[in-house]
N, C-alpha and C positions, 0 to 999 in steps of 0.2 A: 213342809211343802210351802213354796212360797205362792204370791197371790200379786196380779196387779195391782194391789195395792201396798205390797208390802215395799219397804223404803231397800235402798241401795241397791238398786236394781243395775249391776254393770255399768255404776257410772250415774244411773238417773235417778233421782230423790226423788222427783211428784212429776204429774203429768204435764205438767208444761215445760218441762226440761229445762227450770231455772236453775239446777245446780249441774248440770253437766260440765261433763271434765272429760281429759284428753284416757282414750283406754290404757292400760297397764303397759304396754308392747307398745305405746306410742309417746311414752311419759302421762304425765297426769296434768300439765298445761300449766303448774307454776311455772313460776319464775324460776328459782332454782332447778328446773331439769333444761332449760333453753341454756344456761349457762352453763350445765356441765356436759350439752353436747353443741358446740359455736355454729355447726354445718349446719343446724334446725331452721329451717326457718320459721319465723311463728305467724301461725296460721289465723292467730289473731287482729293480724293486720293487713287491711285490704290497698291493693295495688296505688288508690287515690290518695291514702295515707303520706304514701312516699315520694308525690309527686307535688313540685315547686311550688308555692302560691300562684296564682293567678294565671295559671298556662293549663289548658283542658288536658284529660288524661287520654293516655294512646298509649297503649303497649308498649315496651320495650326492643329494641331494632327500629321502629319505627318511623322516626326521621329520616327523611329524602336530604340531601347535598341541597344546598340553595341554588335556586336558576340564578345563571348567565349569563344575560341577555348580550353582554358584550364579549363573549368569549369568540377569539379568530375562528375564520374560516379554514376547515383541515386546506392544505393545501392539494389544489390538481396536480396528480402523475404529469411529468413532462408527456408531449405527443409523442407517441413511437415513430421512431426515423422511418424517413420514406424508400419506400420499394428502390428507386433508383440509388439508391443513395449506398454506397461499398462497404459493408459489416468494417468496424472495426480490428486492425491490425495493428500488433508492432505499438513503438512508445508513442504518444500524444504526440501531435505536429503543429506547431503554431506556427502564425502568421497566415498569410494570403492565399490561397489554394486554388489550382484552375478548377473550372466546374468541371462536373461528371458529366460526359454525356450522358445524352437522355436515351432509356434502353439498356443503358451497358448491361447495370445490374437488376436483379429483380428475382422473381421465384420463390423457394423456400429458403430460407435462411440466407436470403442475398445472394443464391447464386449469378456464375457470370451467364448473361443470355449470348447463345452461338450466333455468333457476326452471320450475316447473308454471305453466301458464297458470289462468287464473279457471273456466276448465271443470275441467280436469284435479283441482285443488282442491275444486269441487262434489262430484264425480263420483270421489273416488279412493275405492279399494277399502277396505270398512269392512267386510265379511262376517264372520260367526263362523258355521261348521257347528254346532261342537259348542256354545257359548249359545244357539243358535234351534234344536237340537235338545233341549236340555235344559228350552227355553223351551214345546216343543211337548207336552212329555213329560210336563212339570206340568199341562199342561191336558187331560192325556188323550188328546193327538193321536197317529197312528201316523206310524213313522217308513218310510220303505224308501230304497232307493238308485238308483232310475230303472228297476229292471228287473221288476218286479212287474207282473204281467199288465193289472190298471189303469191302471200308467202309459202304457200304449201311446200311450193319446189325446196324451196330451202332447206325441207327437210333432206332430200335427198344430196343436197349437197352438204351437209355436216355428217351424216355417215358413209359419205368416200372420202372427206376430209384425212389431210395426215395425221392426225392426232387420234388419240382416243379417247372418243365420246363414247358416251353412255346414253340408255333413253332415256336418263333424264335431264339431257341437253336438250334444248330448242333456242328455236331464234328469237331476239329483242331487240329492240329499240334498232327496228329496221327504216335505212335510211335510201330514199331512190332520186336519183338524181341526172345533171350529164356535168360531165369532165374531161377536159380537154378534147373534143368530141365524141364522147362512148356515151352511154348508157350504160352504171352503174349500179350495183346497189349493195351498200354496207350493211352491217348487221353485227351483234354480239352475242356470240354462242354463251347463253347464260342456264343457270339451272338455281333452284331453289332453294334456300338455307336457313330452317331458323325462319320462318314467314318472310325474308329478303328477296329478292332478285340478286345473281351475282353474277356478273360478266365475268367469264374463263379465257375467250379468245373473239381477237374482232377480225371478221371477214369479208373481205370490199371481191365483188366478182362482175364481170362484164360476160355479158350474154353471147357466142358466138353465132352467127349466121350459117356456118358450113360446120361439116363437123370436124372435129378434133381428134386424134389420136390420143388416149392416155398417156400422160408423161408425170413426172414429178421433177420439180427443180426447187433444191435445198441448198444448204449450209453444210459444206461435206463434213462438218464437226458434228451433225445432226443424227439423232438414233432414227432409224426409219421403219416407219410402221406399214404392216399392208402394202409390200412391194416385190410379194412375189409375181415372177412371169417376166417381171423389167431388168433390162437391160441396160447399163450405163452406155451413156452416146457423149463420147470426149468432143471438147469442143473444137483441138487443136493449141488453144491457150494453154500454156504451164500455168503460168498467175493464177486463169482464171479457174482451171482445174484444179487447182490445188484446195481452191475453196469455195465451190460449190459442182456439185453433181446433179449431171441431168439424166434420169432416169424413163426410160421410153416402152412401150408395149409392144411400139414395130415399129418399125425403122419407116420414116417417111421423110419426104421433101420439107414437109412442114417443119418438124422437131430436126434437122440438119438445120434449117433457117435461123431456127429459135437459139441453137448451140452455139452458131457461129456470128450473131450477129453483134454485134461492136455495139453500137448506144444500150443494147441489154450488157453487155460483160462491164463499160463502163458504170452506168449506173449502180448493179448489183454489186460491183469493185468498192466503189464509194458509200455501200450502205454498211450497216452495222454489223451484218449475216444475221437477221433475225427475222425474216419472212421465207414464207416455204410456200409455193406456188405449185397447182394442179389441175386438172381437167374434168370434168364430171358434169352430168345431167346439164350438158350444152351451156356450160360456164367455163371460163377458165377465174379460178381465182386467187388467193393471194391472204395467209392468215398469219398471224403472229398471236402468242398467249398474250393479250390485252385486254384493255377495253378500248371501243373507238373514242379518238377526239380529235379536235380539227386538224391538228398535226399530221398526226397519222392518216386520216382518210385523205389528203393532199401529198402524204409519200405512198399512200399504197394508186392512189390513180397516175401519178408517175408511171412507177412503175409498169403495174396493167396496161398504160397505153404504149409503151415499149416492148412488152410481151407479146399482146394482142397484135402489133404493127407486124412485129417478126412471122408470126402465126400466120397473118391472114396475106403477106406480101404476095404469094407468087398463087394467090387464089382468083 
């Protein structure tokens, strides 16, 4: 029976473990068993052993790549070509190139944007608030902005309007005035978008005295809304019939006047056919999808006062 004190204890001779050696299953830590197996490492020599003079020890992997302080800058992606600008096609094209219209292209993946049609082109938005209010302002006219206790009526005249309005049409940037002697007063049927103001359609109307018989006088290329009950009243003009229709609720002296009278057939001959003319809540007036500006409120009081004349002659 052995005893902690008995000697060759696995390796250990006395208690301080000055003769220890490698166990049997591990070699015995000469020399001779490191050489007869080369893959050993010998565990007798610690990592600081094996590292250069004068450079502190740090594990192995350990080294970072040295900074670079002048190494270039990666280069920036070219900018992605612009919206307007036509996807590439077909082989490289050199030399001088006309520009792209602005518009053409655009979308997703460049496509082409649909041209305006010959209406859209008539009819696109030319409004100036502030020139037709400044336009108004020179001549003395007052300005308000649809809410002023006279504007009320106005509502009634944009829902017998020829168009189709909605409630949430009302009137803006209403403009009152006189021209060529009437008492006038302009307006743009606007509604709200996106916290904006948008003018839809501008409408210049003169107040009549007597009353008026419903009529409507268009652009006989015109879709017409809200006319049932009316009657077409020919003017006797081919020309002038052929391009525009006057539409009547009962036959009167008045609207016979208005059909046949020469400085209206002239005038409305020579305009573009883009206003449509109607009767309502003791107005007659006179709208195009715009907005108002000085141009325009100076052709639609033309106008008006050639309608109104015809109207009111044999009263």
């Amino acid at each position: 029976m052995s005893t902690p004190r008995d000697g060759d204890r696995d390796g250990f001779d006395d208690d301080e473990g000055r003769g220890w050696r490698e166990p049997p299953h591990l070699g015995s830590g000469g020399a001779g068993d490191d050489e007869d197996r080369p893959n050993v490492t010998d565990r007798r020599k610690t990592p600081r052993d094996e590292q250069p003079a004068g450079r502190p020890w740090q594990p192995p992997g350990w080294d970072l790549p040295a900074a670079e302080p002048s190494r270039p800058a990666q280069q920036q992606p070219p900018d992605p070509a612009p919206h307007d600008a036509p996807p590439p096609q077909g082989p490289p094209v050199t030399g001088p190139q006309p520009p792209v219209p602005p518009g053409r292209w655009g979308g997703l993946f460049g496509r082409r944007r649909r041209e305006p049609g010959a209406v859209e082109r008539v009819f696109a938005y030319e409004g100036d608030p502030v020139g037709a209010q400044g336009w108004a302002v020179q001549r003395g006219w007052t300005v308000s902005d649809g809410t002023a206790p006279e504007d009320a009526v106005l509502a009634d005249l944009i829902a017998s309007a020829p168009v189709r309005a909605t409630k949430d049409h009302r009137a803006g940037n209403v403009l009152r005035g006189r021209a060529d002697g009437l008492e006038l007063v302009a307006f743009d049927v606007v509604y709200v978008e996106r916290r904006r103001v948008v003018p839809e359609y501008a409408v210049t109307a003169v107040p009549m005295l007597g009353s008026v018989p419903g009529f409507r006088l268009a652009p006989a290329r015109f879709w017409r809304h809200g006319t049932g009950g009316m009657v077409p009243m020919p003017s006797g003009d081919p020309s002038f019939d052929s391009r525009w229709l006057l539409l009547a609720a009962e036959d009167s002296p008045q609207l016979r006047r208005l059909a046949q009278d020469q400085s209206v057939h002239g005038l409305l001959l020579g305009s573009d056919d883009g206003d449509e003319f109607w009767s309502a809540a003791g107005f007659v007036a006179a709208i195009r999808p715009d907005g108002h500006r000085p141009e325009l409120l100076e052709h639609h009081a033309r106008l008006l006062t050639a309608v109104a004349g015809a109207l009111a002659a044999g009263a």
